[in-house]
Phi, psi and omega in degrees: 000129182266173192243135181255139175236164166252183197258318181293147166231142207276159181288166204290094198304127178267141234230137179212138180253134175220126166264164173317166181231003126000107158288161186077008170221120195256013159306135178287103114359042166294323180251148189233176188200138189193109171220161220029231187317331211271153187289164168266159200259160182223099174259166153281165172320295221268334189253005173279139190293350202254011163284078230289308208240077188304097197335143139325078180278349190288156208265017191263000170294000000 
């Protein structure tokens, strides 16, 4: 079996930085919420809204 190679590459995966959207807060913006038409939105752990019960965030473990 020869191994074929191609000429083509797949494009490059894109990368968008989203921060807390908190003003005043400089937290990395993992979780996000958007529905339909509407842009998405970005919080961090501690400040996103969408949570009945909000997670332990503290660094003392």
């Amino acid at each position: 079996m020869s191994e074929e190679r191609t000429t083509t590459h797949p494009s490059a995966p894109v990368h968008f930085e989203h921060w807390c959207e908190v003003e005043g807060c400089n937290k990395w913006g993992g979780l996000g919420f958007g529905k339909g038409a509407q842009p998405m939105r970005w919080w961090c752990a501690e400040h996103y809204p969408h949570w009945d019960r909000k997670p332990d965030v503290s660094q003392d473990s």
